[in-house]
N, C-alpha and C positions, 0 to 999 in steps of 0.2 A: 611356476618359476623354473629358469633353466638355468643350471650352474653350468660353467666348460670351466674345467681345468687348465686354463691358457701356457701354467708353468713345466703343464707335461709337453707343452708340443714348440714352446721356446723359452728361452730363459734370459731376463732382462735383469742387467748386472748395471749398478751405479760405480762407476770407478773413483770420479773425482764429485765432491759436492765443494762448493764456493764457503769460505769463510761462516759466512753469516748462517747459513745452511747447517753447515756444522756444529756452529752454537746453537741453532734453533732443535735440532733432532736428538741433542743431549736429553731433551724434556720433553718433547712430543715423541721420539723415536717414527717416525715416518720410513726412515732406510735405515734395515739389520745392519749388524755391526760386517755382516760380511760383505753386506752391497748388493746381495742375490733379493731379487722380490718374485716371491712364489704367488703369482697373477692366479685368482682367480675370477670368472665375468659373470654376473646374475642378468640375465634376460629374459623376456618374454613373462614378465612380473604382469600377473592379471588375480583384480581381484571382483566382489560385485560389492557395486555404490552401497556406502555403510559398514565397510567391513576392513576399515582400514587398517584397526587394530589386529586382525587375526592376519593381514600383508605382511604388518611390519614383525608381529609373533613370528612367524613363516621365517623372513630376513635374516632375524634373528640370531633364530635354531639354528639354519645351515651358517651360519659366520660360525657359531658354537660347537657346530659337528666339525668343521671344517678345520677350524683354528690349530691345530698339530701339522698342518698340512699349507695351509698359504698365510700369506702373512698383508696379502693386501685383496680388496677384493674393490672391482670396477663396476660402475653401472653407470648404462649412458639413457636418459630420459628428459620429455623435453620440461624444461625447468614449470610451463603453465600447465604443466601435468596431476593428477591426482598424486601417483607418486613423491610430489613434495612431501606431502604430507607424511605419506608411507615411512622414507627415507630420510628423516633431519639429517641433512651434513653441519659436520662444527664449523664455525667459523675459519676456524684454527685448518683444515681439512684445504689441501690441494684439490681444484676446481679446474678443470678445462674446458672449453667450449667451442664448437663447430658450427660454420654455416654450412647448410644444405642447398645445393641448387638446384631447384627443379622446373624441369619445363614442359609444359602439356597442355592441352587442349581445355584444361579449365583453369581458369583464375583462381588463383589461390586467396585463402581469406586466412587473418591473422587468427581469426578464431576457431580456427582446425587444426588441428594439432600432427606435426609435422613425424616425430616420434612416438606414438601412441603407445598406450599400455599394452 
């Protein structure tokens, strides 16, 4: 697994959140009371089949080490990925989602995974 400290090399600041947003972060706290979000990215998450449990131990600990130091942490995987399992996000958890375009010489098949572990 690769961590980058995304909040050393920019710094992404909430100024205004919408009404509802505001009620909502009283109870979940999603955005510091300052507005600054100390990004950090986990990448390149590889584990071997059966071993999902010592992925997500792994996740864990560095959220654990790290937690003095960022306050949010990003991972992008493709959701029919082993990963799901890795990673339970809450319900509750801001979600976003990307299409990928790609074009080349072979057909692509839904059953191959677009973002791999």
């Amino acid at each position: 697994m690769a961590i980058v400290e995304q909040y050393r090399l920019a710094e992404m600041r909430v100024l205004h959140l919408p009404a509802a947003m505001r009620l909502i972060n009283k109870v979940v706290k999603l955005v510091p009371s300052d507005g600054v979000l100390k990004q950090v990215a986990a990448s390149q998450i590889w584990f071997a089949p059966g071993q999902e449990s010592a992925a997500r131990f792994l996740y864990e600990t560095i959220c654990w080490e790290w937690d003095k130091r960022r306050n949010t942490v990003t991972v992008f995987f493709d959701p029919r990925s082993p990963l799901r399992v890795v990673l339970p996000i809450p319900i509750w958890m801001p979600k976003t989602s990307f299409v990928i375009a790609v074009a080349g010489p072979e057909i692509l098949s839904e059953k191959r995974l677009l973002y791999p572990v």
